[in-house]
C-alpha positions as CSV (number, residue, x, y, z in Angstrom):
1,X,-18.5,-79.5,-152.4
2,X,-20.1,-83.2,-153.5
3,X,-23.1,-83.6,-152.6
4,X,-24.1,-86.8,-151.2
5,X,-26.9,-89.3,-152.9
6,X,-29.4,-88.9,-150.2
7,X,-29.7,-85.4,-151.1
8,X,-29.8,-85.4,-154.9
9,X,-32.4,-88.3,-154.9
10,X,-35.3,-86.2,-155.1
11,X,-34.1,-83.3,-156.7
12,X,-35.1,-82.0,-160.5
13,X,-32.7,-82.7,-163.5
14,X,-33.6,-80.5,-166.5
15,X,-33.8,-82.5,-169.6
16,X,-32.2,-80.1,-172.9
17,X,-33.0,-82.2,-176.4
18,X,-30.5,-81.0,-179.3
19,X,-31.4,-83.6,-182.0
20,X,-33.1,-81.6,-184.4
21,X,-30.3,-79.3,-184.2
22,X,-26.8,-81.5,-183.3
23,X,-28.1,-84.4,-184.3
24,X,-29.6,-83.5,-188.1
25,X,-27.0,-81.0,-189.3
26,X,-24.3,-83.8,-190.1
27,X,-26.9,-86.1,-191.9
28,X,-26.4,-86.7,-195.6
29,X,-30.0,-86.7,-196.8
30,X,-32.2,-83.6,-196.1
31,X,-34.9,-84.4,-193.3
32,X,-38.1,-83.0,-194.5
33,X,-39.3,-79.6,-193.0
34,X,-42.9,-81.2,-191.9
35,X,-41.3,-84.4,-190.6
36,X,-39.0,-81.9,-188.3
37,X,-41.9,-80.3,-187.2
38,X,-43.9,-83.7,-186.5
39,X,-40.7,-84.6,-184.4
40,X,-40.3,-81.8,-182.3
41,X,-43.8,-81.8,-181.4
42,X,-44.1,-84.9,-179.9
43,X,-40.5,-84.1,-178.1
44,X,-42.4,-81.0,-176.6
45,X,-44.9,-83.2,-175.0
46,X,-42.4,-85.8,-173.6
47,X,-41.5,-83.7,-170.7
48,X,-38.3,-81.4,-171.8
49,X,-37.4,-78.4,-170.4
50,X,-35.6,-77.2,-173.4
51,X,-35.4,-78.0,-177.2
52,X,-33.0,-76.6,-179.8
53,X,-34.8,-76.8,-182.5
54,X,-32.5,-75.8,-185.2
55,X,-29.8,-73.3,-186.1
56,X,-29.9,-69.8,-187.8
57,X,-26.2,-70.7,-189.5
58,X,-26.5,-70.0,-193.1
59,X,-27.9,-72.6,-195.2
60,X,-25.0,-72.8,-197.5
61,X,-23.0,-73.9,-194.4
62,X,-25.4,-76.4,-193.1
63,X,-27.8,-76.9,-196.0
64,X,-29.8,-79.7,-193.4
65,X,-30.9,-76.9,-191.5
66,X,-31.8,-74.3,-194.3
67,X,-35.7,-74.6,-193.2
68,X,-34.8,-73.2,-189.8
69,X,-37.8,-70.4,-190.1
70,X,-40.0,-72.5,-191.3
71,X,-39.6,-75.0,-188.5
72,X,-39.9,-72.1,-185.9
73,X,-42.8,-71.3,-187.1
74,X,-44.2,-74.8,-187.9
75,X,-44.4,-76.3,-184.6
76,X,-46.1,-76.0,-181.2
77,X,-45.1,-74.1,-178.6
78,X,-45.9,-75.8,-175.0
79,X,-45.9,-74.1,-172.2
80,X,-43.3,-74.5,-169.9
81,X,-40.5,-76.1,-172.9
82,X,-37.4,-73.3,-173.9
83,X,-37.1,-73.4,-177.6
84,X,-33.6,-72.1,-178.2
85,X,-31.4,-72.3,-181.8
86,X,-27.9,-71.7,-182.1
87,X,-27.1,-68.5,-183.2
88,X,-23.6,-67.9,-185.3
89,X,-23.9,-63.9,-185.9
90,X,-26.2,-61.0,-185.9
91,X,-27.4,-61.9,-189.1
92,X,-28.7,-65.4,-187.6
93,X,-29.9,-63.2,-184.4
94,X,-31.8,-61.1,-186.8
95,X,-33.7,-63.9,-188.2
96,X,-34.0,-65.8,-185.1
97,X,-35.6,-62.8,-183.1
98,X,-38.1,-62.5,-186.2
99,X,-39.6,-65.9,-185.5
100,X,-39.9,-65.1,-181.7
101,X,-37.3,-67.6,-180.1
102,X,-36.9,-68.2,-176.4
103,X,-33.2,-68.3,-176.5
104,X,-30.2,-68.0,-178.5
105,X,-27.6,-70.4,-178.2
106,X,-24.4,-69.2,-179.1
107,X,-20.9,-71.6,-179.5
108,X,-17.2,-70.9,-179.7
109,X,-14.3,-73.2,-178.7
110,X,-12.4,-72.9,-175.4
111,X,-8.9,-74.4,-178.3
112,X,-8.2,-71.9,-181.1
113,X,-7.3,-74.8,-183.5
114,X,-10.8,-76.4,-182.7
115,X,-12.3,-72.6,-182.9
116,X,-10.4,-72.3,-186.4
117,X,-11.6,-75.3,-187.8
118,X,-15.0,-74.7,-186.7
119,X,-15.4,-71.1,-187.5
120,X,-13.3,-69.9,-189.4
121,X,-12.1,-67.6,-186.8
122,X,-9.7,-66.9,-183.8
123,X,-11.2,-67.5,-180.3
124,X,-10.8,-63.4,-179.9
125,X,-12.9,-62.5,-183.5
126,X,-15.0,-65.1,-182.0
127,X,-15.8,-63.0,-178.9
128,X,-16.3,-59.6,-179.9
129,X,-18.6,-60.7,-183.0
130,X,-21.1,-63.0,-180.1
131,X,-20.7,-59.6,-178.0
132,X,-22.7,-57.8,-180.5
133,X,-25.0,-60.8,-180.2
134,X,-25.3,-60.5,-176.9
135,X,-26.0,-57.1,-177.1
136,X,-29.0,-57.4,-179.3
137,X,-30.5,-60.1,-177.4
138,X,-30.5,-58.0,-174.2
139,X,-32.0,-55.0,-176.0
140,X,-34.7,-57.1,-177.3
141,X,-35.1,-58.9,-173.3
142,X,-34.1,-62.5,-175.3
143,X,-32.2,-64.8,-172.8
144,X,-28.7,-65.8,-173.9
145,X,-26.6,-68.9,-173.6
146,X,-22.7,-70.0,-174.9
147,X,-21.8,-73.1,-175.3
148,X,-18.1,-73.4,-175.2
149,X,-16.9,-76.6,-177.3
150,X,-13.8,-78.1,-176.3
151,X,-14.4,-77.3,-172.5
152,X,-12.2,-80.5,-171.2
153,X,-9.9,-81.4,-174.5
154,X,-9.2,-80.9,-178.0
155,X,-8.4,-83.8,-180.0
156,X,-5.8,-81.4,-182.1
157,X,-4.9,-79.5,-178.8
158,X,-4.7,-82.1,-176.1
159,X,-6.4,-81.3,-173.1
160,X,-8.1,-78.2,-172.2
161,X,-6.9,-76.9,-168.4
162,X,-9.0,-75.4,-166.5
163,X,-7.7,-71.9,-166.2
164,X,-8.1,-71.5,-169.9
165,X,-11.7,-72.7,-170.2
166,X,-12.6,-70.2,-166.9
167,X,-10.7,-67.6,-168.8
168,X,-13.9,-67.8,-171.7
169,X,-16.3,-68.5,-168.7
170,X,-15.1,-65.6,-166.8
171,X,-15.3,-63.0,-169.9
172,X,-18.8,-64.2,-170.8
173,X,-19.8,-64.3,-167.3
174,X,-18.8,-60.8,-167.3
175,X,-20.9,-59.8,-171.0
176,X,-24.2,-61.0,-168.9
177,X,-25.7,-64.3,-170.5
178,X,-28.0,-66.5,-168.9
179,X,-26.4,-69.2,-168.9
180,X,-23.1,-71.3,-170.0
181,X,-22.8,-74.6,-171.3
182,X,-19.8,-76.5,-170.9
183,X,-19.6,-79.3,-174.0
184,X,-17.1,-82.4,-173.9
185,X,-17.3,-81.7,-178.1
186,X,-15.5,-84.6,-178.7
187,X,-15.5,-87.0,-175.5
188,X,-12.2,-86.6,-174.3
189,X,-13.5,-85.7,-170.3
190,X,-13.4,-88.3,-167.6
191,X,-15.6,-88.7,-164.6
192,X,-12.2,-86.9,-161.9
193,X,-12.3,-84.2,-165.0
194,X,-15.6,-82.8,-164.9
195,X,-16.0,-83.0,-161.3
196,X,-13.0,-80.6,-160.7
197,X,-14.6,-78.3,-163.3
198,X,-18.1,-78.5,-162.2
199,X,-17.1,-77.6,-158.3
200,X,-15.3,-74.6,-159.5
201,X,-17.7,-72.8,-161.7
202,X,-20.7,-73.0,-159.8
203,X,-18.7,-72.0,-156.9
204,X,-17.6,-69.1,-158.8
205,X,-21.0,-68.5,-160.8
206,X,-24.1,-70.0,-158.8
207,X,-26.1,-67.8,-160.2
208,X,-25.5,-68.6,-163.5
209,X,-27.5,-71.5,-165.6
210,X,-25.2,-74.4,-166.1
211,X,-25.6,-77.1,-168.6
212,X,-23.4,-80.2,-169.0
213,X,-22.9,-81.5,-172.9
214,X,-21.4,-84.7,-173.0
215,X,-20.5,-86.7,-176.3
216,X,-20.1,-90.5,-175.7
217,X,-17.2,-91.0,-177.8
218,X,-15.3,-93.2,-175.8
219,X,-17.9,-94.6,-173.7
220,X,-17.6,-92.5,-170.7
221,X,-20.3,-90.2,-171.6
222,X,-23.3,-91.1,-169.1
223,X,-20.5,-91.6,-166.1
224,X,-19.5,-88.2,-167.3
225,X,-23.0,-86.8,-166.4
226,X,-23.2,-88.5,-163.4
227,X,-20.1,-87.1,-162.1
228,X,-21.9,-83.7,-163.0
229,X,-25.1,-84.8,-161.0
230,X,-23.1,-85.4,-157.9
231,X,-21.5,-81.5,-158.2
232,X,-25.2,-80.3,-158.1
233,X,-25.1,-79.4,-162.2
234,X,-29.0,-80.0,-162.9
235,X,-29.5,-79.2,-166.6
236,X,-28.0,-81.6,-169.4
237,X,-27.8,-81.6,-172.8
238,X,-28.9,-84.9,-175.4
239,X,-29.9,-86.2,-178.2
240,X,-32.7,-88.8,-179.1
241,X,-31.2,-92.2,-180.2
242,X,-27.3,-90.7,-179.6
243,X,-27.9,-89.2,-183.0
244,X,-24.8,-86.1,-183.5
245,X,-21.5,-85.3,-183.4
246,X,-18.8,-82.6,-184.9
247,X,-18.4,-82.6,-188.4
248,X,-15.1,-80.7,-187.1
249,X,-14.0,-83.2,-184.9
250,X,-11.8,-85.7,-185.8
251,X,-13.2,-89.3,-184.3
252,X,-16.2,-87.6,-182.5
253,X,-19.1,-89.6,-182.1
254,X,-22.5,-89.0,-180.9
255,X,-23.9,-87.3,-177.7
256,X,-25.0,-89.1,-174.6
257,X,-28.7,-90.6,-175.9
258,X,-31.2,-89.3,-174.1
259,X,-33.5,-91.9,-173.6
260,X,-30.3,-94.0,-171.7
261,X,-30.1,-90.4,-169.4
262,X,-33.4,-90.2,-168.4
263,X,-33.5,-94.3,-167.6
264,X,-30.5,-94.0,-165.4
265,X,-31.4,-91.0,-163.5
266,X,-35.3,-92.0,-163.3
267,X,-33.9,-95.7,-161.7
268,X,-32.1,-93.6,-159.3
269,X,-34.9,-91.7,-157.8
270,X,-34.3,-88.4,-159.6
271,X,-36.9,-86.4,-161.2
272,X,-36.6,-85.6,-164.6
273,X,-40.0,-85.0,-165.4
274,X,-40.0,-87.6,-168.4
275,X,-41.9,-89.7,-170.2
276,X,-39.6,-92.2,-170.6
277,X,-41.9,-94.1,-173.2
278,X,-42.6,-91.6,-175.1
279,X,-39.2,-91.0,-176.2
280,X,-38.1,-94.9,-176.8
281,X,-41.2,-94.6,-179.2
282,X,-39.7,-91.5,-180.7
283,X,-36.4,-92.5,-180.7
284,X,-37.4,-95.7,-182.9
285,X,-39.5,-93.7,-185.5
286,X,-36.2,-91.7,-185.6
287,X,-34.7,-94.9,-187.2
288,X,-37.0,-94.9,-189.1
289,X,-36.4,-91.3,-190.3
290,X,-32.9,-91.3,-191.3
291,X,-33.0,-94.9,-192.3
292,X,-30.2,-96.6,-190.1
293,X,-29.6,-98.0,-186.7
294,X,-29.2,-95.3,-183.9
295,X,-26.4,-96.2,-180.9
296,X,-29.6,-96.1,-178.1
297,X,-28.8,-99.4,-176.2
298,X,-31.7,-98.7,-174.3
299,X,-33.8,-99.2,-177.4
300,X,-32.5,-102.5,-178.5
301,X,-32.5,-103.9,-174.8
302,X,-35.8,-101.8,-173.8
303,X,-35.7,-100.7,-169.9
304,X,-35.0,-102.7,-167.1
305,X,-38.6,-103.3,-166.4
306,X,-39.1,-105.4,-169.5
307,X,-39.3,-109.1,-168.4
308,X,-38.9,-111.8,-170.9
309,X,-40.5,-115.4,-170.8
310,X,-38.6,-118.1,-169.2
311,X,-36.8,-120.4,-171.5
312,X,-38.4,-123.9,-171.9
313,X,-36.8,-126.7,-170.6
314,X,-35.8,-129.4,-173.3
């Protein structure tokens, strides 16, 4: 059932930042090791409750994330901030657990041709090798998570109905992870969508940890997470600056920024826990970084607190 905004005001919203992981593996130019680290350090101090910090994929498949041990073992660990990587395998398991993760983040697609073109595999060949994953992890008491790409559509499938993407919920659900993340990979959901989704997994699952992942690609990404909020989903995945998309994906864009997340929910009395300066001043440095404008309207317009002299009169 909805709940109402009186009683989602005050409650917690769990920030998840995936920039150094979605947002760097598609860039062109290799972002230096220490300058990773720099950047995820002042992330872990802004008020997250999770970071991906990078993936254990093998660097000849995404050379911009080849310096994923060294990163792990480069930067500080706060208290009370998740640091999960995306795991593709037991190899990348192997190396995650020998740098001491929180979490592994594992991915398949809910649409075999999106699962094909992505990994190389079938949706089934998919499963049984992240089983083994799952496996490990519990052996060695490591928390696991799945995102499942393609939750709402596939823009070489069409849209994704609901009892196949419960089908993948319901078997994972069943192997014992954590948590479940349900991605809009290439922002084909709509507000009617993911409220109908939402209502029927956590009614199903509520005690599993559910994440939203919402790409803005055709501009309904932040209505998309509101439409989340109001099921009761607390826990959302972003990116600084709207930095990221699917290499995979044909017309995919970037993920909801976070910054714009946080300034939306903070104006509507939800507590998110962030500092909401801290990450425009991050998110700008980003710019910086990878040398080109990012898609953050909130950083060219600032917040809705910034007043601006009044014009003179002629």
């Amino acid at each position: 059932m909805t709940s109402t905004p009186s009683t989602l005001s005050s409650k917690r919203i769990y920030i998840q930042e995936v920039v150094t992981r979605d947002g760097f593996q598609a860039e062109s130019a290799f972002i230096p090791t220490e300058e990773k680290i720099a950047l995820i350090n002042r992330l872990s101090r802004a008020g997250y409750a999770k970071i991906e910090v990078t993936s254990f994929t093998s660097p000849k498949a995404i050379p911009m994330l080849a310096d994923a041990e060294a990163v792990m073992q480069g930067i500080d660990r706060i208290p009370g901030v998740e640091y999960t990587v995306l795991i593709p395998n037991l190899r990348g398991a192997e190396r995650a657990l020998a740098v001491g993760v929180d979490e592994f983040n594992l991915v398949m697609s809910v649409s075999e041709a999106h699962n094909q073109a992505n990994l190389k595999m079938s949706r089934e060949d998919s499963f049984q090798g992240l089983s083994s994953v799952i496996t490990l992890a519990h052996s060695e008491k490591t928390a696991v998570n799945i995102s499942l790409s393609t939750s709402f559509g596939c823009p070489m499938a069409g849209m994704t109905s609901l009892p196949d993407l419960m089908h993948w919920v319901d078997r994972f659900a069943a192997a014992g992870v954590r948590g479940i993340t349900i991605c809009d990979t290439t922002g084909m959901a709509n507000p009617a969508q993911v409220q109908a989704v939402c209502e029927v997994v956590q009614k199903k699952y509520p005690a599993l940890q559910w994440t939203l992942h919402f790409h803005n690609t055709r501009g309904m990404g932040l209505a998309n997470a509101l439409a989340a909020v109001n099921t009761g989903i607390n826990r959302f995945d972003s990116s600084l600056g709207g930095l990221g998309g699917c290499p995979y994906a044909p017309g995919a864009t970037g993920n909801i920024c976070t910054e714009e997340l946080v300034h939306m929910l903070d104006l509507m009395g939800f507590h998110t826990n962030m500092q909401i300066d801290a990450l425009l001043d991050c998110s700008k440095d980003l710019q910086s970084l990878i040398g080109r404008i990012l898609p953050s309207q909130l950083l060219m317009a600032g917040k809705v607190d910034r007043l601006h002299a009044t014009p003179c009169q002629p």
